[in-house]
N, C-alpha and C positions, 0 to 999 in steps of 0.2 A: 718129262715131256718137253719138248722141244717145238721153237716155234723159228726156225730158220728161214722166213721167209723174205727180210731185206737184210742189204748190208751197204756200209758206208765207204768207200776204203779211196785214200788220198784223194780225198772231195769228189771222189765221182760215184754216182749214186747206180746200182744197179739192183732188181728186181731177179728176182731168183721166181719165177709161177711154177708153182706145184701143182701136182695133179689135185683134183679138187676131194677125193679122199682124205689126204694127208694134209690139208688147209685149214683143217678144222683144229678146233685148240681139245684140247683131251686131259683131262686132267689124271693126275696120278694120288692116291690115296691111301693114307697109312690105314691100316684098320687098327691101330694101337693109339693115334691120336689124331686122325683124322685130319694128318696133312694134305697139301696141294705145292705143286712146285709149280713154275712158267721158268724157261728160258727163251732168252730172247738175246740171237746173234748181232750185232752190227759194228759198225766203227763211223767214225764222224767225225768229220774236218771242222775243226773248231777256231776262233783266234780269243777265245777267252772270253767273248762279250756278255755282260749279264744283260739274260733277256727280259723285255719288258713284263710287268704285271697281265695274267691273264685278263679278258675280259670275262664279267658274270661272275664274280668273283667273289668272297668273303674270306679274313683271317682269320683264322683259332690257332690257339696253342693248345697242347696234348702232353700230361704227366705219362709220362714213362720212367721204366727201369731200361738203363741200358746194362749191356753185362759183353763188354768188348774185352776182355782178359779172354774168355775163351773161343770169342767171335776169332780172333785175331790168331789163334792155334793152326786155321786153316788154311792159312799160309803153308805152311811146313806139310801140309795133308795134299795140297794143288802142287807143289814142290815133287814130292814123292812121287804122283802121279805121272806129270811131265817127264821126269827124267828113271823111273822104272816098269812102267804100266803104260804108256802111251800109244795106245789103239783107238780106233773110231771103225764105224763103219761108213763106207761110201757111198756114193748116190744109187750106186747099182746093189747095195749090202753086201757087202762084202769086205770083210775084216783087216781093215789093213794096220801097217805103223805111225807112226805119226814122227821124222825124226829128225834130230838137231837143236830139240827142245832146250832153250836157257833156264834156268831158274826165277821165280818171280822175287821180286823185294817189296818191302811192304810200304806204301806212299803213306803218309800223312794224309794230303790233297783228297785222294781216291777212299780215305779212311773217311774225310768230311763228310761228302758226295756220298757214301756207304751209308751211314748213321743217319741223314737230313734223309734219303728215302727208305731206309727201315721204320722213320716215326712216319712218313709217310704211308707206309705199306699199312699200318697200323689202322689209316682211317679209309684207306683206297686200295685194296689187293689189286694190281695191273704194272703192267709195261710204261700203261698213262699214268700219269703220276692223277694225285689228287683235285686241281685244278685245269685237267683237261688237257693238259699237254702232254707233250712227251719226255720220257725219260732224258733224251740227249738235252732237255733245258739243263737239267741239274747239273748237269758241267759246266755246261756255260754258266749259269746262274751263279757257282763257287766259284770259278775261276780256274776250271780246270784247261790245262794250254796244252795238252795232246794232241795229237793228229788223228789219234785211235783210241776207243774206246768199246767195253762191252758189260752186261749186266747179266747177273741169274737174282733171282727172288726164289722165298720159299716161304711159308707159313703151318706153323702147328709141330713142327721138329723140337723137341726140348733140349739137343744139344747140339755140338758142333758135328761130331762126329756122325750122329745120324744125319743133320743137314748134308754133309757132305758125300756121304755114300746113296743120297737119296739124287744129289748132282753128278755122279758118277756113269748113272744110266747105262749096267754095265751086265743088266739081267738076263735071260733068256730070252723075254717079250720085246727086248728093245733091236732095235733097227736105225738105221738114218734118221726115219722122221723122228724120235725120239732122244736125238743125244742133243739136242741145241744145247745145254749146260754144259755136258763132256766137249763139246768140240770149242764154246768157249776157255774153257778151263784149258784145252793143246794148243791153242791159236799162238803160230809162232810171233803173231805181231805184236804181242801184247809181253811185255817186263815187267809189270805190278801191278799189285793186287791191294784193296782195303776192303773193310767190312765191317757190316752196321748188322748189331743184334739189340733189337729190344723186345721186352716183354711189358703189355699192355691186354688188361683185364684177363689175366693170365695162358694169353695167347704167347709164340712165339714167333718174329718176325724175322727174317734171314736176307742182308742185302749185299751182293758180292758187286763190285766194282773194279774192270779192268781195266788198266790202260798202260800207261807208256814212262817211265821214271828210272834213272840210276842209281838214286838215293835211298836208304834205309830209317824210315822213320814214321813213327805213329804218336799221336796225339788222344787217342779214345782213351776216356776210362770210364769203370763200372759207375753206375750209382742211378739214383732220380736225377729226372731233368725234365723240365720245361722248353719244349721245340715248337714252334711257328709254324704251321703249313696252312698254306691257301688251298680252299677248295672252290670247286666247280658248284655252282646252282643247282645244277643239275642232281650231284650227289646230297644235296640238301634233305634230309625227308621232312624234318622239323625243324621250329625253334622256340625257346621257353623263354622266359621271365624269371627273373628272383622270384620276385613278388607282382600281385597283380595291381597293386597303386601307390603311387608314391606323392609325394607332397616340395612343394617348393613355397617360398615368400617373395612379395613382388622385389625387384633388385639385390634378390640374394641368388648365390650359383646352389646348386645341390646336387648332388650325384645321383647319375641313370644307374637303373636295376641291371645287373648285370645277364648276359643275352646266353642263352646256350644252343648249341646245332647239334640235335641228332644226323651222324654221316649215315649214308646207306652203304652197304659195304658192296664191293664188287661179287657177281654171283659166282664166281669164284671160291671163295670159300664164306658160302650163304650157310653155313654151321657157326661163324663168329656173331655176336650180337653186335646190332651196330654203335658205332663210337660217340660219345656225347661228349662234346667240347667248349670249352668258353670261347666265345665271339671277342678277337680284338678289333676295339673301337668302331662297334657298330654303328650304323647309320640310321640315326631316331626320323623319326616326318614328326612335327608335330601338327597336329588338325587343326587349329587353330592357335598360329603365331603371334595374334596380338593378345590371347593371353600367356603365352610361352615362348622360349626360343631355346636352342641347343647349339652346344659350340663346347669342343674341346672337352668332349664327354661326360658336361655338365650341363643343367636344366635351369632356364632362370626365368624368375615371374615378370612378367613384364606388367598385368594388372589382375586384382584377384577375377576368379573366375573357375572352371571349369573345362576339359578337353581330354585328347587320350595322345599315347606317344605311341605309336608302331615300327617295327624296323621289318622289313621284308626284304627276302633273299630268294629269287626264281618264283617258285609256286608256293613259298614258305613264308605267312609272316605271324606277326606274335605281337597284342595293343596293350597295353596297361592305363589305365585312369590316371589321371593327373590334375590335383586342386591346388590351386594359384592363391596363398590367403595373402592380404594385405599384411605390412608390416606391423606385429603390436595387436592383431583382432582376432585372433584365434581362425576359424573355420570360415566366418562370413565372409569380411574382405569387403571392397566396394560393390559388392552388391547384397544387400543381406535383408530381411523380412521376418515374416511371422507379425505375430500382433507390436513387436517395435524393431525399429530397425537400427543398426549398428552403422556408421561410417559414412558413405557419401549421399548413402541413400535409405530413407525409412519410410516407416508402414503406418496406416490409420484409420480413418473409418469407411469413406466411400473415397472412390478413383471413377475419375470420368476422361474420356477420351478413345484415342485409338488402342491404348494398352491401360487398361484396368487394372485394379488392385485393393485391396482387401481395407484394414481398417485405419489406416490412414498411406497415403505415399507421396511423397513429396520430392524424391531422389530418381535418379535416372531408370531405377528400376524398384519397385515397390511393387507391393502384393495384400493380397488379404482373401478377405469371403466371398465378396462380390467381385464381377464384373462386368462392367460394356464395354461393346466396341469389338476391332476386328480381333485382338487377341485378347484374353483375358485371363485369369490368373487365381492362382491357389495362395497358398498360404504368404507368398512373397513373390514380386515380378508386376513392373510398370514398363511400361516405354516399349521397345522392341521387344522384350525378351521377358517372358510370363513363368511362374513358377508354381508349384503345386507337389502333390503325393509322385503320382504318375502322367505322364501323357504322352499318347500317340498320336497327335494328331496334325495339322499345319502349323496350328498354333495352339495348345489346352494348357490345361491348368488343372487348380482343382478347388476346391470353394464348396460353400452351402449353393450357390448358384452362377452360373455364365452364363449368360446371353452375348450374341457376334455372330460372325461369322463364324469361327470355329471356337467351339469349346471340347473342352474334357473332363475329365473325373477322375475318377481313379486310373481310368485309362481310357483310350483310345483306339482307333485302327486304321488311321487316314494314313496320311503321306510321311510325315517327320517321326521323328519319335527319340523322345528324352526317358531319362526314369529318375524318381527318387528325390524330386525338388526343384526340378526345373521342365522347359520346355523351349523349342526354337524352333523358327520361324523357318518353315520348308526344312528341317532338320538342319539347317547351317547356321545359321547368325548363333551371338555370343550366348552360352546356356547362364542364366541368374541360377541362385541357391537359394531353396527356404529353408527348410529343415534337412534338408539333406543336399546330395550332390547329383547332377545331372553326368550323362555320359554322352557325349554328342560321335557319330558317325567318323571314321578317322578320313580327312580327306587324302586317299595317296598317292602319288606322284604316277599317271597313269604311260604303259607302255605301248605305243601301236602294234595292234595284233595286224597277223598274215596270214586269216584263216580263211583266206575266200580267195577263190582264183576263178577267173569268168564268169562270177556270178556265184557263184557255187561255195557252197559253206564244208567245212571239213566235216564230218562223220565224228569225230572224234575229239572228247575234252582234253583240255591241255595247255601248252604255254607255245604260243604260236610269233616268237619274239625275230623271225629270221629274216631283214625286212632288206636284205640285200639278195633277195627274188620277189619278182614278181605276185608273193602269193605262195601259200602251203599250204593244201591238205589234205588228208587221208580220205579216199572213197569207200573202201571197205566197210561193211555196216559194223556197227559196233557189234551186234549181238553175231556177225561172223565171228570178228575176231576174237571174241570170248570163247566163243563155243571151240574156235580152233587150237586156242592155247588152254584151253580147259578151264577158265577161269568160274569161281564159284558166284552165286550171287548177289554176295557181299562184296566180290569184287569187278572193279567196273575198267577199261583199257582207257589210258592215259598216254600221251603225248608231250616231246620238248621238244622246239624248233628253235636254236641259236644261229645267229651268224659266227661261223670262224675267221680268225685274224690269221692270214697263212706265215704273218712273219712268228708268231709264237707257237706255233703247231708244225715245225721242221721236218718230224717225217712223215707226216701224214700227207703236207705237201709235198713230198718228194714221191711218195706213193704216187699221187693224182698225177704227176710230173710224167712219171714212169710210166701210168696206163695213155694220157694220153697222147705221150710222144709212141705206142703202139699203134695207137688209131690216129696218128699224124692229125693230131686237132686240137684246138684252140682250147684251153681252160675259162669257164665263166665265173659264175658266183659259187662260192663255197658257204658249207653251212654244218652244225650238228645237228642231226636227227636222234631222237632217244625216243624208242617205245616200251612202255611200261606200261604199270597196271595201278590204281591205286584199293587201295584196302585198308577201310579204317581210318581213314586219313594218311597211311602210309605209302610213300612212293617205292616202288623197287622195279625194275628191268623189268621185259620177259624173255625168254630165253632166246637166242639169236638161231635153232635150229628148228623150229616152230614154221606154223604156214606161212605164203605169203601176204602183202599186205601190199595193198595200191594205194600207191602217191603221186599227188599231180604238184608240178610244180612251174610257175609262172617265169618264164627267162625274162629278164631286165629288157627294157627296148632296146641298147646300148649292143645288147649282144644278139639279137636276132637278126637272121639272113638270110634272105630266101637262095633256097637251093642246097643249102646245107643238111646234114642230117643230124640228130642233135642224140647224143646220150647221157648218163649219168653213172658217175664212179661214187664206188663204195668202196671206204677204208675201213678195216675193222682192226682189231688189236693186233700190234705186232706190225703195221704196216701191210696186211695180207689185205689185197684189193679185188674187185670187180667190177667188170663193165657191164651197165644195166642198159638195154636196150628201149628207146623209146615205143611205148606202145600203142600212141595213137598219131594222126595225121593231123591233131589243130596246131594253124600258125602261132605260135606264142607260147606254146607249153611242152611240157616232157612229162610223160605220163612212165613210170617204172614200178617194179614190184622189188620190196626188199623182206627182212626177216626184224622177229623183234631184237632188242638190245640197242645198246647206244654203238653208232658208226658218224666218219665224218663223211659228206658226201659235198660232190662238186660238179656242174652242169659243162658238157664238153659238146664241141660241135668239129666236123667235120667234114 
């Protein structure tokens, strides 16, 4: 199947609009193993620059096998074709020749670029690569110096041979819209060819890469290997933990649990299970610093204590507990209790004051049976920070008795809440330890949402992060959009709102370029929209051929103008676009209807 909708050719970018029948993407499907192909035509004026780091971003590395000995066979198969077989069909279908055809040689470079998006394709089936870009980074990104370039994918082929007859697109059923593979594979602009074949969780991934070279020479060979790919937040669905607590000593480093990202895989081929990857050098918060810090992917105690370590990615995060013991005291540390207390601070019979404590205390934080005063405390915890079995509350504890303002017991149900040894004050100040270990609240680093526009709250849960508009969000009632996409009632319609950076998303801005150099109109703020569903806690699409779905979205002051008339484009895979018409008359917003799945979208005025 074939997705000829843009092409790049000596840095000038033109838009091919197909009738909107043939605009849709269609997939093609082995019934022997349940393959999917995309091609995708273009060529792209490059001068080699590697492009910046997406934003929204996270690293993982991905084991695979690669097996490029017979990846690289299909050279000599695209060779044979070009210079004995070389037909296409036409815009109008009809069967012509293709001729003058060279032969390809096999790049190295293009072999790179091949292998770096087959482990790619591995965690992200698309044209997009895995952190939200576009394919054409990946040249740039390696250093490829062509002036032209072109890509086919394929997924679920076990060999080369069937990959390539599956690229050939040379059937009964096939027509025009269908040869975007074959017509990259005759494309006279193109002298070389590489390719990326790996095998991951015994899928098979297939990455052809053309471009422009004199020379004959490949670098791939078979075997395991450990590749790097960034992905998007958005394909994020989970992330895990080694273990769920870990232990550090005050002024010693210790090693973070190592982080895993389940990817969600493109719906595309929604028959693959999705990919679980190690997190490089994830990014810990710790909840409380003065008893922890992180740096250079170590954890160090700064005084004993208690706290939890979280890393979050989009709508995705994952806390583990964290006990801070002093150097030399086992568990307690400088704060320790029970009927005697260990280190800076111990326990004894009565505690009088603002923070109470049990049967003796004389340290900054002590505990015991009894307590007065505004906080009071269980088995250990004086001064700010009270300790006990359980507590829920502003401030509890637990004891034969507490009188205060706030006490507890075994538990509580107010406002804070600790467990298993300690308590703190409105849930944040430092948690003490008696007998066991408190888990305090993680505080994290919060992101301004954009889910109100005029007043008006979105319809729908989600990550509403796009704050380069005025405001995002969905009108449509939630129990519409369920009932339209069929969704069951365990599952509930979810939402991502990103800002895009146009200089790292190349055709997607050239699409928006395209539509609105049509309607002779300015470009505003650009963004990613993604609607899904979540289930279970898992995030996935919904399908982009589903009802529609109303969005309102706030234009920046910067870009409003009376007397204009304001629409909004939609990019979807492949660079295939639309112009959505605005559908209401209030000054300041653009109200449009689009479909589910993830697209890029950009506010235009005219």
């Amino acid at each position: 199947m074939g997705i000829p909708a843009c092409e790049y050719r000596y840095g000038v970018f033109m838009v091919r609009r197909m009738p909107r029948r043939v605009r849709k993407v269609r997939l093609k499907k082995l019934k022997s193993v349940g393959a999917c192909v995309l091609g995708f035509a273009l060529a792209f004026s490059s001068g080699g620059m590697k492009a910046a780091a997406a934003e929204n971003t996270v690293n993982v590395q991905v084991d695979l096998e690669f097996g490029q000995a017979e990846a690289q066979t299909i050279k000599d198969m695209v060779n044979t074709l070009r210079t004995t077989d070389a037909w296409q069909y036409d815009e109008n279908n009809n069967k012509v020749d293709v001729p003058n055809l060279g032969t390809l040689v096999y790049d190295a470079k293009l072999e790179e670029i091949a292998m770096q998006r087959a482990a790619e394709l591995a965690l992200y089936y698309s044209h997009t690569r895995a952190n939200g870009e576009g394919c054409d980074t990946a040249f740039r990104d390696l250093g490829y110096s062509g002036w032209t370039f072109g890509e086919n994918i394929a997924a679920g082929y076990v060999s080369a041979a069937d990959v390539f007859k599956g690229w050939c697109e040379d059937g009964a059923d096939d027509n025009y819209s269908t040869q975007g593979h074959r017509r990259n594979m005759l494309n006279g602009n193109f002298t070389a060819i590489g390719m990326g074949h790996v095998v991951y969780n015994g899928t098979h991934y297939w990455a052809m890469e053309l471009g422009v070279s004199d020379a004959e020479s490949n670098t791939g060979v078979d075997g395991a290997k450990t590749v790097p790919v960034e992905v998007n937040y958005s394909n994020i669905q989970s992330l895990s933990a080694g273990k769920d607590s870990c232990t550090a000593a005050v002024g010693s480093a210790s090693e973070l649990p190592e982080v895993k990202a389940t990817i969600t895989q493109s719906s595309s081929v929604n028959w693959v299970s999705p990919a679980t990857c190690t997190v490089i050098n994830p990014e810990w918060i710790v909840a409380d610093p003065s008893v922890a810090t992180v740096a250079d992917g170590k954890v160090t105690g700064q005084k004993a204590g208690s706290t939890t370590l979280t890393v979050s990615a989009g709508g995705a995060s994952v806390t583990v507990a964290l006990e801070v013991t002093a150097d030399g005291q086992g568990s307690d540390g400088d704060n320790s209790g029970g009927n005697t207390g260990d280190g800076d601070n111990s326990g004894g019979n009565t505690g009088d004051g603002d923070n109470s404590g049990g049967n003796t205390g004389d340290g900054d934080n002590s505990g015991g049976n009894t307590g007065d005063g505004d906080n009071s405390g269980g088995n250990t915890g004086d001064d700010d920070n009270s300790g006990g079995n359980t507590g829920d509350g502003d401030n509890s504890g637990n004891g034969d008795s507490n009188e205060g303002d706030n006490n507890g017991g075994n538990g509580g149900n107010d406002s804070g809440s600790s467990s298993d040894g300690g308590s703190s004050e409105d849930g944040k100040k430092e948690s003490s330890s008696g007998s066991s270990v408190s888990k305090d609240e993680p505080v994290v680093v919060k992101i301004p949402t954009t889910s109100v526009v005029g007043g008006v709250a979105t319809t729908t849960e989600g990550v509403y992060f796009a704050s380069s508009v005025n405001g995002s969000i969905i009108t449509t009632g939630v129990a519409d959009i369920a009932k339209g996409y069929g969704l069951t009632d365990k599952e509930k319609p979810y939402a991502k709102f990103y800002n895009l950076d146009p200089k790292k998303s190349a055709l997607a801005k050239a699409s928006i370029d395209a539509a609105a150099a049509e309607q002779k109109a300015a470009v505003g703020s650009m963004l990613n929209i993604e609607l899904g569903k979540m289930s279970s806690g898992k995030y996935t699409l919904l399908p982009s051929d589903g009802p529609a779905v109303r969005i309102v979205l706030g234009i920046p002051k910067g870009f409003v103008e009376n007397g204009k008339t304001y629409a909004v484009v939609c990019v979807r895979e492949g660079g295939v676009y639309t112009v959505c018409k605005d559908l209401d008359s209030v000054a300041g917003t653009v109200t449009f209807e689009t479909t589910g799945g993830a697209g890029v979208y950009a506010i235009i005025k005219y």
